[in-house]
N, CA, C and O atoms as a Tripos MOL2 file, in Angstrom:
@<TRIPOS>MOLECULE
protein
  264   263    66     0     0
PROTEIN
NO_CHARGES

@<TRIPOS>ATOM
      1 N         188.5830   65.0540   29.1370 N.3       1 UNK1
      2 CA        188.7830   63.9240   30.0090 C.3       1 UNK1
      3 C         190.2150   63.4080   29.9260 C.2       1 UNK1
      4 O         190.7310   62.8500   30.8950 O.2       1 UNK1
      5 N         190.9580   63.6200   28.5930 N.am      2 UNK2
      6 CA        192.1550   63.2360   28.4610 C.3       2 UNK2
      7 C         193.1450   63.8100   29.6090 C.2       2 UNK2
      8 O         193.7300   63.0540   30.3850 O.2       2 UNK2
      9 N         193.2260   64.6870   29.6280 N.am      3 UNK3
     10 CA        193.6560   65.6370   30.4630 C.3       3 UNK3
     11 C         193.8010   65.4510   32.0090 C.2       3 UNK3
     12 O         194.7330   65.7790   32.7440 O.2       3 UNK3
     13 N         193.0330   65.0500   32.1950 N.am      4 UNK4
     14 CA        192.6280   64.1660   33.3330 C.3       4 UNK4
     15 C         193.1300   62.6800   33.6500 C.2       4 UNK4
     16 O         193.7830   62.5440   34.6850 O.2       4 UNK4
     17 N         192.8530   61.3950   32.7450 N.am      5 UNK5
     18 CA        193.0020   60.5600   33.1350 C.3       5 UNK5
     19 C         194.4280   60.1420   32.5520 C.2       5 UNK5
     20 O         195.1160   59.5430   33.3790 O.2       5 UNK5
     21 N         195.1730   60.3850   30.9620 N.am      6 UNK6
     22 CA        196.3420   60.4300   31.0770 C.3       6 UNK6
     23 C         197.5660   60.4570   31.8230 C.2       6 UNK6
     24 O         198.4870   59.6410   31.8390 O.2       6 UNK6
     25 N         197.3880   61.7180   32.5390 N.am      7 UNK7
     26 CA        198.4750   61.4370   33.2390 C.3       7 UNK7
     27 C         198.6210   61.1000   34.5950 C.2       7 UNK7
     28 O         199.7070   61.1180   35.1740 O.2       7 UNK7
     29 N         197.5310   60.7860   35.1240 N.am      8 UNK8
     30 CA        197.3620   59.4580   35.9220 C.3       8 UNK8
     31 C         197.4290   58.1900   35.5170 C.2       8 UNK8
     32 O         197.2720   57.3160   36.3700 O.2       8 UNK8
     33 N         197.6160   57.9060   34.4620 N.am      9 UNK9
     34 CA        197.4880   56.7800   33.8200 C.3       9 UNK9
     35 C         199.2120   56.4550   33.9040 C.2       9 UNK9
     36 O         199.5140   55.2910   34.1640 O.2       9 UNK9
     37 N         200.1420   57.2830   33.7280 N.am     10 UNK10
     38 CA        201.2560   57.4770   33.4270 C.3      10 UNK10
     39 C         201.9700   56.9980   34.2040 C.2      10 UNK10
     40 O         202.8050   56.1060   34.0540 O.2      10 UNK10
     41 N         201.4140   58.0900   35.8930 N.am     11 UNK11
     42 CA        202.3130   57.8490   36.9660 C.3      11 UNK11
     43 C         202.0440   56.8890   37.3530 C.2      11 UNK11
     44 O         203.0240   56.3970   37.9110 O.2      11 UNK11
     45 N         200.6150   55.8290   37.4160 N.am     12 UNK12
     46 CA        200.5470   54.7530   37.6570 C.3      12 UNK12
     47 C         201.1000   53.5560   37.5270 C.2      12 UNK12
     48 O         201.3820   52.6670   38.3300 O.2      12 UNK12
     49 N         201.2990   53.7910   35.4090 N.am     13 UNK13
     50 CA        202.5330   52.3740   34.8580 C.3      13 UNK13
     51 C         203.3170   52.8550   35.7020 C.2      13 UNK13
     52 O         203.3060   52.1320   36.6980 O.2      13 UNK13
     53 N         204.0490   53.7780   35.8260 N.am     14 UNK14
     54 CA        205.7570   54.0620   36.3530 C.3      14 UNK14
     55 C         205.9190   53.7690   37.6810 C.2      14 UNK14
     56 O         207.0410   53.6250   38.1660 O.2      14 UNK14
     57 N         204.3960   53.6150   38.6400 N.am     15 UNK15
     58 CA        204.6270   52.8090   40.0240 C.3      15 UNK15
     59 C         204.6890   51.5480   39.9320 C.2      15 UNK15
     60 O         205.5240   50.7880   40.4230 O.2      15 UNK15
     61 N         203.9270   51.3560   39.3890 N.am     16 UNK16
     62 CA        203.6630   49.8670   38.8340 C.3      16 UNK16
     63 C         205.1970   49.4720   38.7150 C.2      16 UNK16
     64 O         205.7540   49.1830   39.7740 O.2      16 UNK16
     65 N         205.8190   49.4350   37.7340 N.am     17 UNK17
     66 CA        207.5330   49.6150   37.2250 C.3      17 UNK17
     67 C         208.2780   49.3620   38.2560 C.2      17 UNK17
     68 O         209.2070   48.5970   38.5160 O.2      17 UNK17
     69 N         207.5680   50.3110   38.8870 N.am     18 UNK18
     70 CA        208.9000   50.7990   40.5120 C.3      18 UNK18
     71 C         208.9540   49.8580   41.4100 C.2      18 UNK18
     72 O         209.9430   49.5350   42.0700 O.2      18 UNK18
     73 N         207.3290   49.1670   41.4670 N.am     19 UNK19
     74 CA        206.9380   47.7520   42.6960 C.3      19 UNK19
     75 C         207.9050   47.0990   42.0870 C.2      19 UNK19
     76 O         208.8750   46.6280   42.6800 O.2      19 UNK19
     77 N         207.6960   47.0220   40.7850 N.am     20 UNK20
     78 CA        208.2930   45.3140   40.0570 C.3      20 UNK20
     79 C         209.1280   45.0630   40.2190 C.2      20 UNK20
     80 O         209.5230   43.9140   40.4210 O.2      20 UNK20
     81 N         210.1190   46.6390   40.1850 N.am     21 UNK21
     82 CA        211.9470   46.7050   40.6470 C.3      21 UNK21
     83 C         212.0920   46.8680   41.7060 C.2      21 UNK21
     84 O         213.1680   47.1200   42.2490 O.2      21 UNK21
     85 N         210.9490   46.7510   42.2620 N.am     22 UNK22
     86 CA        211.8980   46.6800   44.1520 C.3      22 UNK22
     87 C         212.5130   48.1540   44.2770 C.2      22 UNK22
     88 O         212.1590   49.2450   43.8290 O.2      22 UNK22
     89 N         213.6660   47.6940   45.1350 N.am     23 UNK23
     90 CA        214.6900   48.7600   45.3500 C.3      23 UNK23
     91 C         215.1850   49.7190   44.1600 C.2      23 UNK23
     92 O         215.3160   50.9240   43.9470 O.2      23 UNK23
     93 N         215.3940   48.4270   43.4740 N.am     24 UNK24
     94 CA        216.4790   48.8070   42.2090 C.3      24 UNK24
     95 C         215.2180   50.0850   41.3080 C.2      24 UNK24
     96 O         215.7700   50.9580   40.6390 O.2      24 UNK24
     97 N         213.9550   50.0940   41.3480 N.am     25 UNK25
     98 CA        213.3400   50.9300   40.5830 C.3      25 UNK25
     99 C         213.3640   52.7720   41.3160 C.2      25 UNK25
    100 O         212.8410   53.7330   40.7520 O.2      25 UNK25
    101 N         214.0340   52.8190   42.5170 N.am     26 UNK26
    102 CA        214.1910   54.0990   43.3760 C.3      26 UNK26
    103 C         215.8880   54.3140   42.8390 C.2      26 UNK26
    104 O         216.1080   55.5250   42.8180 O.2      26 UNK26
    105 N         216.8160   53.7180   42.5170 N.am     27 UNK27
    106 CA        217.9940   53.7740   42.2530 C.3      27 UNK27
    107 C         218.1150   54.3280   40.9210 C.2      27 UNK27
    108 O         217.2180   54.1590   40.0950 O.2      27 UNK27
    109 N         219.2540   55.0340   40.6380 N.am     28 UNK28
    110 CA        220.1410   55.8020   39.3730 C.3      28 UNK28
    111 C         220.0150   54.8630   38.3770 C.2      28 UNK28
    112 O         219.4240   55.1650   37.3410 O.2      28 UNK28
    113 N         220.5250   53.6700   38.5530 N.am     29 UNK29
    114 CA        220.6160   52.7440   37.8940 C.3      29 UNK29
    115 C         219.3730   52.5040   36.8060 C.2      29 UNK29
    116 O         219.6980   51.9610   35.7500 O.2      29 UNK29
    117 N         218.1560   52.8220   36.9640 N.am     30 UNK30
    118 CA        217.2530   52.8440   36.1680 C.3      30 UNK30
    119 C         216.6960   53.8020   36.0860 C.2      30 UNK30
    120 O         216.8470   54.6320   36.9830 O.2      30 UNK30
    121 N         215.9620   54.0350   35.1540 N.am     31 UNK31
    122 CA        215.2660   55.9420   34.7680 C.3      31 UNK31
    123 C         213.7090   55.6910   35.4570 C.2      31 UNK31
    124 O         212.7840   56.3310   34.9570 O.2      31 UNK31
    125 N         213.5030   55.0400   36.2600 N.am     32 UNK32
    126 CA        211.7010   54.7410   36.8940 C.3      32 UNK32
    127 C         211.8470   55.8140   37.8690 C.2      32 UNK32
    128 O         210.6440   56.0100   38.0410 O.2      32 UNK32
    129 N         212.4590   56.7180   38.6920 N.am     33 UNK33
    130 CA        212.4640   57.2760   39.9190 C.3      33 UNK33
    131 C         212.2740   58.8310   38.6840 C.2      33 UNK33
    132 O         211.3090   59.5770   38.8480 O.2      33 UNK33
    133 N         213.2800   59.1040   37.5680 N.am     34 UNK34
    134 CA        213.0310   59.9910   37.1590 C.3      34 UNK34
    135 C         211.6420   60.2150   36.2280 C.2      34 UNK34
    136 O         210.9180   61.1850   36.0000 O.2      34 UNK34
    137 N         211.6540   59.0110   35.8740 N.am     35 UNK35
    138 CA        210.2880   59.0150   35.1640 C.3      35 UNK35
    139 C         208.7980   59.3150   36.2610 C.2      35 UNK35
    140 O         207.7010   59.8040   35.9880 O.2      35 UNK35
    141 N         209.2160   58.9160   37.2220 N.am     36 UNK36
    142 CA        207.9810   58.9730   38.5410 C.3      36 UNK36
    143 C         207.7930   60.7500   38.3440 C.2      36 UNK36
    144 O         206.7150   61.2160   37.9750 O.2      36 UNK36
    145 N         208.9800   61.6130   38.6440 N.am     37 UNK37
    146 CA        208.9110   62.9840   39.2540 C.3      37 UNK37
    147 C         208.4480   63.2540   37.5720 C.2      37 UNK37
    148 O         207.5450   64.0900   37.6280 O.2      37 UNK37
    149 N         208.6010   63.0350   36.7130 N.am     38 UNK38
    150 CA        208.1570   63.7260   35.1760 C.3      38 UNK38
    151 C         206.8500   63.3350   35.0720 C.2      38 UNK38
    152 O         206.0870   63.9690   34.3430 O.2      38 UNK38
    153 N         206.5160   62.4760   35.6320 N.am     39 UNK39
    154 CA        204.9720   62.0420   35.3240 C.3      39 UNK39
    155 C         203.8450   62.6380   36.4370 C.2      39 UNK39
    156 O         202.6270   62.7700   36.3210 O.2      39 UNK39
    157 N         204.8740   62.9810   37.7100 N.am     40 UNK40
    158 CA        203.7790   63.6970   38.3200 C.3      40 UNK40
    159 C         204.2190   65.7340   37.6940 C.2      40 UNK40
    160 O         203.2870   66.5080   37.4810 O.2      40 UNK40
    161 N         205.2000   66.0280   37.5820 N.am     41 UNK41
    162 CA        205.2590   66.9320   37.1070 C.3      41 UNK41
    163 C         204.3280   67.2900   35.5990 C.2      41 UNK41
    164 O         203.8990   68.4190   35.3620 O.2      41 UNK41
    165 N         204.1570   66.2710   34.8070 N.am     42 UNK42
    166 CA        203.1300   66.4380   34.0670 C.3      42 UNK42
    167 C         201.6630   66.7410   34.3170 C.2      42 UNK42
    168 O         200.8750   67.2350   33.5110 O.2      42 UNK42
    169 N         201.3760   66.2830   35.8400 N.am     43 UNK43
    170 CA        200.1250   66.2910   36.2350 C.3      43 UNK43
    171 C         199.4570   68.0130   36.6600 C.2      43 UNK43
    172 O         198.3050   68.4280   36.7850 O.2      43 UNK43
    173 N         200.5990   68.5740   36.7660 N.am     44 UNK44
    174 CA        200.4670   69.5970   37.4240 C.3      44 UNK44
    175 C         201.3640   70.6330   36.2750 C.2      44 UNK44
    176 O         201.3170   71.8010   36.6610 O.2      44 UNK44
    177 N         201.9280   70.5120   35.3450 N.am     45 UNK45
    178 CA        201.7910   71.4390   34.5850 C.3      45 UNK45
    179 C         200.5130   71.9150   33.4880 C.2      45 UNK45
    180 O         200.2090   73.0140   33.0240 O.2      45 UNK45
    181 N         200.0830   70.8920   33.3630 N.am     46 UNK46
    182 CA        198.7410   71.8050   32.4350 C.3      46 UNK46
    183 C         197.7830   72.1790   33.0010 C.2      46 UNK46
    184 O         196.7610   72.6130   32.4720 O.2      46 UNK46
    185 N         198.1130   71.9900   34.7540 N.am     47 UNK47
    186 CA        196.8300   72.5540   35.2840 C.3      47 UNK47
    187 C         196.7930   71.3940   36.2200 C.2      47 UNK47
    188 O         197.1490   70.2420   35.9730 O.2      47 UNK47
    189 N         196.2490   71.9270   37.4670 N.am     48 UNK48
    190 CA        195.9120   70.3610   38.3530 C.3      48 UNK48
    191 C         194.8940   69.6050   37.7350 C.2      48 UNK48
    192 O         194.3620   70.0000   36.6970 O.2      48 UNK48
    193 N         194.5180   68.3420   38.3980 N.am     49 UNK49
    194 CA        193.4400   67.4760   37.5640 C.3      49 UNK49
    195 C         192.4970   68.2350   38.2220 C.2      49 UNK49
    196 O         191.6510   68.8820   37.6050 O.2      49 UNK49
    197 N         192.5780   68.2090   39.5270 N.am     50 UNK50
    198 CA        190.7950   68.9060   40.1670 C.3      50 UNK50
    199 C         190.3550   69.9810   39.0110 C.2      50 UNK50
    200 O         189.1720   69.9580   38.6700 O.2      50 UNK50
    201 N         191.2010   70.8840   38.4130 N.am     51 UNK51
    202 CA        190.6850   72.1280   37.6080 C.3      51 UNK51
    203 C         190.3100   71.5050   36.7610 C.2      51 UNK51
    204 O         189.1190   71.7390   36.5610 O.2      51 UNK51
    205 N         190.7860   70.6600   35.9950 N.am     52 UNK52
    206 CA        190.6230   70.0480   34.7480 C.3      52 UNK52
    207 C         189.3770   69.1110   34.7300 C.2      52 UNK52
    208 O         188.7680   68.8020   33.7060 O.2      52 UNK52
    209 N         188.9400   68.5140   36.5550 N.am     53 UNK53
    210 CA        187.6150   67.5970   36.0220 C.3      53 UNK53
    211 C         186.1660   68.5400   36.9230 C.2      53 UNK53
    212 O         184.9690   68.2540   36.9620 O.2      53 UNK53
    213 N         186.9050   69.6740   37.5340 N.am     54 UNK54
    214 CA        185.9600   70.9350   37.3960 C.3      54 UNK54
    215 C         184.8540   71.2860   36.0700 C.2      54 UNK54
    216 O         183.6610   71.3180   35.7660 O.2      54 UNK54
    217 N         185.9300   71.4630   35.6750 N.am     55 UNK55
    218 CA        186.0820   71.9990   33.8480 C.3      55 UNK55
    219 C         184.7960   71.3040   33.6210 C.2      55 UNK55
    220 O         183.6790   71.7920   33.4480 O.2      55 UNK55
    221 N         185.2570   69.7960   33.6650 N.am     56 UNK56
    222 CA        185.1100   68.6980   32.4570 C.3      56 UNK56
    223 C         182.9430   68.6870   33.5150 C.2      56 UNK56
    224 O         181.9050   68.3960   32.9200 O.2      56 UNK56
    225 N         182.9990   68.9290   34.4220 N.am     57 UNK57
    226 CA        182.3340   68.7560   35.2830 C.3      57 UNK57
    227 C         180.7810   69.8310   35.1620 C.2      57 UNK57
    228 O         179.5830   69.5480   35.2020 O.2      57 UNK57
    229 N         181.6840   71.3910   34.9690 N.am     58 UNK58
    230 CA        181.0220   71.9860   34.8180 C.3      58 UNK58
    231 C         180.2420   71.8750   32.8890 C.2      58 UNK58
    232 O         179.3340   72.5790   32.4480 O.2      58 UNK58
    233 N         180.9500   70.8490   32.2010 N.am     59 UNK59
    234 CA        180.2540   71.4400   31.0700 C.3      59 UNK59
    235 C         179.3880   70.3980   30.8820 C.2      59 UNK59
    236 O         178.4840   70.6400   30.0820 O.2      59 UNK59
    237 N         179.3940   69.3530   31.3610 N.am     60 UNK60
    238 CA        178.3390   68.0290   31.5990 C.3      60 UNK60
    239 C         177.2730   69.1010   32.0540 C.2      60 UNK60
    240 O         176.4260   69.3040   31.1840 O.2      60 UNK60
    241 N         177.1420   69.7080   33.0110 N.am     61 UNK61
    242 CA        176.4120   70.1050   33.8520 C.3      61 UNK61
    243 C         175.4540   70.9910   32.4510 C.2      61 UNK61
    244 O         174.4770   70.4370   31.9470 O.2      61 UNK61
    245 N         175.8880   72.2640   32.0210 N.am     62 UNK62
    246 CA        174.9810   72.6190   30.8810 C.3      62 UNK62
    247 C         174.9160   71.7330   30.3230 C.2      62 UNK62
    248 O         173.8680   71.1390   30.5750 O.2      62 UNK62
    249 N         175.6700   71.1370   29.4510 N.am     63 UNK63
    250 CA        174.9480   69.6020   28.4060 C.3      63 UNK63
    251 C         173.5820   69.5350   28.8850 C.2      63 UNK63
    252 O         172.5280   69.7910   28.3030 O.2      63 UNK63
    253 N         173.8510   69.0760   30.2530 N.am     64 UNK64
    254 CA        172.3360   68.2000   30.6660 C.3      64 UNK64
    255 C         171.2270   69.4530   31.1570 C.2      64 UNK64
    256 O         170.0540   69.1080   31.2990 O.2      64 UNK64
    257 N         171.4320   70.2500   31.2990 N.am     65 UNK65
    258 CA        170.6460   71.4940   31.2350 C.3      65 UNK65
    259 C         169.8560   71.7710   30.5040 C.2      65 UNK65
    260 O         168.8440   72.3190   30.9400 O.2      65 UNK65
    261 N         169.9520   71.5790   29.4760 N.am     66 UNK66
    262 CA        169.1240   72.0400   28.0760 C.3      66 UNK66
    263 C         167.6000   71.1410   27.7870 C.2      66 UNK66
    264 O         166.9130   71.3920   26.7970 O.2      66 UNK66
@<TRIPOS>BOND
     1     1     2 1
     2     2     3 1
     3     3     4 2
     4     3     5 am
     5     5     6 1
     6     6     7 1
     7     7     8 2
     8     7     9 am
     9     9    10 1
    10    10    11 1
    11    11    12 2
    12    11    13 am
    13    13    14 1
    14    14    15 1
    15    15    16 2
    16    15    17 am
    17    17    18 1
    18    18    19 1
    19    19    20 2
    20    19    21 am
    21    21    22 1
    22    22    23 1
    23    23    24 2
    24    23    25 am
    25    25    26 1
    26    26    27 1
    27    27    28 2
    28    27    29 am
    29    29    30 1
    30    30    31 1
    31    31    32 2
    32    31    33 am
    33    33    34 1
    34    34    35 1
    35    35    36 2
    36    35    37 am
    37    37    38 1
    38    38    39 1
    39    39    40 2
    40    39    41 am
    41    41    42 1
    42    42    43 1
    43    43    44 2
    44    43    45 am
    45    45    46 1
    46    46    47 1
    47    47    48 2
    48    47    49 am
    49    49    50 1
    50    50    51 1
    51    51    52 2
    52    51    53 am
    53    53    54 1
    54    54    55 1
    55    55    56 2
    56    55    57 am
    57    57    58 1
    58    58    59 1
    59    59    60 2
    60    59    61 am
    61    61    62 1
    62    62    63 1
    63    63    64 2
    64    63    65 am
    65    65    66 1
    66    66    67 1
    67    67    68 2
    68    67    69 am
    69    69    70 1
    70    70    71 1
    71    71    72 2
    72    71    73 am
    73    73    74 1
    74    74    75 1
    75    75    76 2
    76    75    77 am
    77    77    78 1
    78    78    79 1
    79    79    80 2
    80    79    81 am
    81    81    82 1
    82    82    83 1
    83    83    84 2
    84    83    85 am
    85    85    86 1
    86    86    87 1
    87    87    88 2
    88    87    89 am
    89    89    90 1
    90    90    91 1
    91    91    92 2
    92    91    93 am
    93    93    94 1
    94    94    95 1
    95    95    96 2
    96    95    97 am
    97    97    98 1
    98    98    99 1
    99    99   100 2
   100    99   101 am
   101   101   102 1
   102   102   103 1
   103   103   104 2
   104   103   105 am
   105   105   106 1
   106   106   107 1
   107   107   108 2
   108   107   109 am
   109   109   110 1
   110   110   111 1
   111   111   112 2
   112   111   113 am
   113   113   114 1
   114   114   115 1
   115   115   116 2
   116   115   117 am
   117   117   118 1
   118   118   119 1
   119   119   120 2
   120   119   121 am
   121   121   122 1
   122   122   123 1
   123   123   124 2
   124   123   125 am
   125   125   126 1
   126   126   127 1
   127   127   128 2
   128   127   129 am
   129   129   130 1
   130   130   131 1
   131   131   132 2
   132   131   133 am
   133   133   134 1
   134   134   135 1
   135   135   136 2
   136   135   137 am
   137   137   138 1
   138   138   139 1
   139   139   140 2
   140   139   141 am
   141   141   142 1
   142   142   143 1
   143   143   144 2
   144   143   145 am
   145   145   146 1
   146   146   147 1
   147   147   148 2
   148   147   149 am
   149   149   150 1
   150   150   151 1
   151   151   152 2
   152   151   153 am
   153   153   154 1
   154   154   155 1
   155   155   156 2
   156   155   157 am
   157   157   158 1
   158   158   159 1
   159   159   160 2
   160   159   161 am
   161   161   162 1
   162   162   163 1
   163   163   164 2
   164   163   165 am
   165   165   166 1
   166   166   167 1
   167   167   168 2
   168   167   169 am
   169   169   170 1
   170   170   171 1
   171   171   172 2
   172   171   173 am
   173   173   174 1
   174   174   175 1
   175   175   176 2
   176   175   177 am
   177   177   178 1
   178   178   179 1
   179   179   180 2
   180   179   181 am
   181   181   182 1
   182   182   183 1
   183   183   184 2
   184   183   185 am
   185   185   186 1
   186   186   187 1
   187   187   188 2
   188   187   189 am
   189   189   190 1
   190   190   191 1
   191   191   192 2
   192   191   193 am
   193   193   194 1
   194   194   195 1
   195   195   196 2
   196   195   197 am
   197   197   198 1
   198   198   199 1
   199   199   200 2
   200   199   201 am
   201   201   202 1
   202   202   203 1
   203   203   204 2
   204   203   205 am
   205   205   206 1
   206   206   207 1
   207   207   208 2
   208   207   209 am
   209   209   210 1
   210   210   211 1
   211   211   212 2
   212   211   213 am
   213   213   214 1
   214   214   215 1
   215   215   216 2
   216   215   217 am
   217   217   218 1
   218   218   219 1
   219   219   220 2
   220   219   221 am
   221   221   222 1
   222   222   223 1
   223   223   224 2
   224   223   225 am
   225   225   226 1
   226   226   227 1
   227   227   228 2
   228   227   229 am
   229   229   230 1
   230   230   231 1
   231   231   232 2
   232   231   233 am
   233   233   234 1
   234   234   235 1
   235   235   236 2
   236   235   237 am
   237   237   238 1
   238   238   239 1
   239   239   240 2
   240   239   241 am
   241   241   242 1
   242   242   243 1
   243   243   244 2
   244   243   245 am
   245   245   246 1
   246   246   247 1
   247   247   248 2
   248   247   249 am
   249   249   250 1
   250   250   251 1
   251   251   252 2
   252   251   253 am
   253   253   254 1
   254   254   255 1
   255   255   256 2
   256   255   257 am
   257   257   258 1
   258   258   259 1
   259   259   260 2
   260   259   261 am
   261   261   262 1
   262   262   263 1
   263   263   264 2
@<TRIPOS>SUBSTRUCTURE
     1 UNK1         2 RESIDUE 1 A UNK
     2 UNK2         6 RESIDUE 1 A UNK
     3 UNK3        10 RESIDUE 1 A UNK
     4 UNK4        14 RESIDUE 1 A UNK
     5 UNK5        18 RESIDUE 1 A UNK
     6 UNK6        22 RESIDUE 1 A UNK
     7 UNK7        26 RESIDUE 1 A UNK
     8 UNK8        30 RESIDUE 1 A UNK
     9 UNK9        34 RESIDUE 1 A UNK
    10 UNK10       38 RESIDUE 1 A UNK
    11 UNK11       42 RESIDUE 1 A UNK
    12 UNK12       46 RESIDUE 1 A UNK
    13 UNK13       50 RESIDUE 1 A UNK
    14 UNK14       54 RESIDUE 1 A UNK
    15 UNK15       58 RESIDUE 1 A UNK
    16 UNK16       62 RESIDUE 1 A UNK
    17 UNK17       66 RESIDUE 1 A UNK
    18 UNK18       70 RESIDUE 1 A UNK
    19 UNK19       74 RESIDUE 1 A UNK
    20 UNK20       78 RESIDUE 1 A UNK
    21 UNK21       82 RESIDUE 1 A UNK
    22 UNK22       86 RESIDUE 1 A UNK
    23 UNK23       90 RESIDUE 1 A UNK
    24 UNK24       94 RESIDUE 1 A UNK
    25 UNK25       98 RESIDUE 1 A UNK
    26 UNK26      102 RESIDUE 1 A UNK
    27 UNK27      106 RESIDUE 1 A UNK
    28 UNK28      110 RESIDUE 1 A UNK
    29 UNK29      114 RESIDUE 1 A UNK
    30 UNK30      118 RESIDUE 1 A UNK
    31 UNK31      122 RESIDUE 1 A UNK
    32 UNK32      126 RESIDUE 1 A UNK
    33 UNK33      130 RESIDUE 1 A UNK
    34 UNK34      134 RESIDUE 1 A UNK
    35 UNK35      138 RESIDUE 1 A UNK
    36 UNK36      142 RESIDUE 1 A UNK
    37 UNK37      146 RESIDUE 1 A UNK
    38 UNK38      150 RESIDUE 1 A UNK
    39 UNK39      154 RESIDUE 1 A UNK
    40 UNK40      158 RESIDUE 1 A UNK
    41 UNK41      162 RESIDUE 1 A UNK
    42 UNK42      166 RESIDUE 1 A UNK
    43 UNK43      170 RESIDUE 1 A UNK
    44 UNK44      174 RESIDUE 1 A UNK
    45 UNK45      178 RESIDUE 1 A UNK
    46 UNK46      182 RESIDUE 1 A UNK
    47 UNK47      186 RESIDUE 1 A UNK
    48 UNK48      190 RESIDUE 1 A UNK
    49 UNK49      194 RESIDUE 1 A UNK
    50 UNK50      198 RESIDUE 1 A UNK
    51 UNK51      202 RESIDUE 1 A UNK
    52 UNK52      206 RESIDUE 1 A UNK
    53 UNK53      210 RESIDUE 1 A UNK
    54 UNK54      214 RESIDUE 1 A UNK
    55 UNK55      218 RESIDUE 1 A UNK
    56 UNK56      222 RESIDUE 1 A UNK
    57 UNK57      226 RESIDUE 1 A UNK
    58 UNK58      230 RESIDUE 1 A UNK
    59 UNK59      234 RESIDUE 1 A UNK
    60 UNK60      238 RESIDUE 1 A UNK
    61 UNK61      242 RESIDUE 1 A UNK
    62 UNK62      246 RESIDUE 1 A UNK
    63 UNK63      250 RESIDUE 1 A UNK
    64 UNK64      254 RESIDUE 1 A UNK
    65 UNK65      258 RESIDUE 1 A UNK
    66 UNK66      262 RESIDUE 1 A UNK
């Protein structure tokens, strides 16, 4: 589940961040615009989330099987 909700959790503070700064959070001037593209780039390097709550999806599914 970590896997999953982490790094949504991530890119969310860092929008969050970005509202608060207005303009100034899309500008050089602060690291929120680079932090945005690293946090969705995190989302999608270990795998998209859909695979990951597939995963998480399919093993609930035996759990409750038994």
């Amino acid at each position: 589940m970590i896997k999953v909700v982490a790094p949504q959790m991530v890119q969310r503070v860092v929008d969050r961040a970005m509202q608060a700064h207005g303009a100034m959070g899309l500008s050089g001037d602060r690291p929120l615009a680079q932090f945005f593209s690293l946090a969705r780039i995190l989302r999608l390097a270990d795998g998209p989330d859909e695979v990951h709550a597939a995963a998480l999806g399919k093993m609930e599914i035996k759990k409750n099987q038994r």
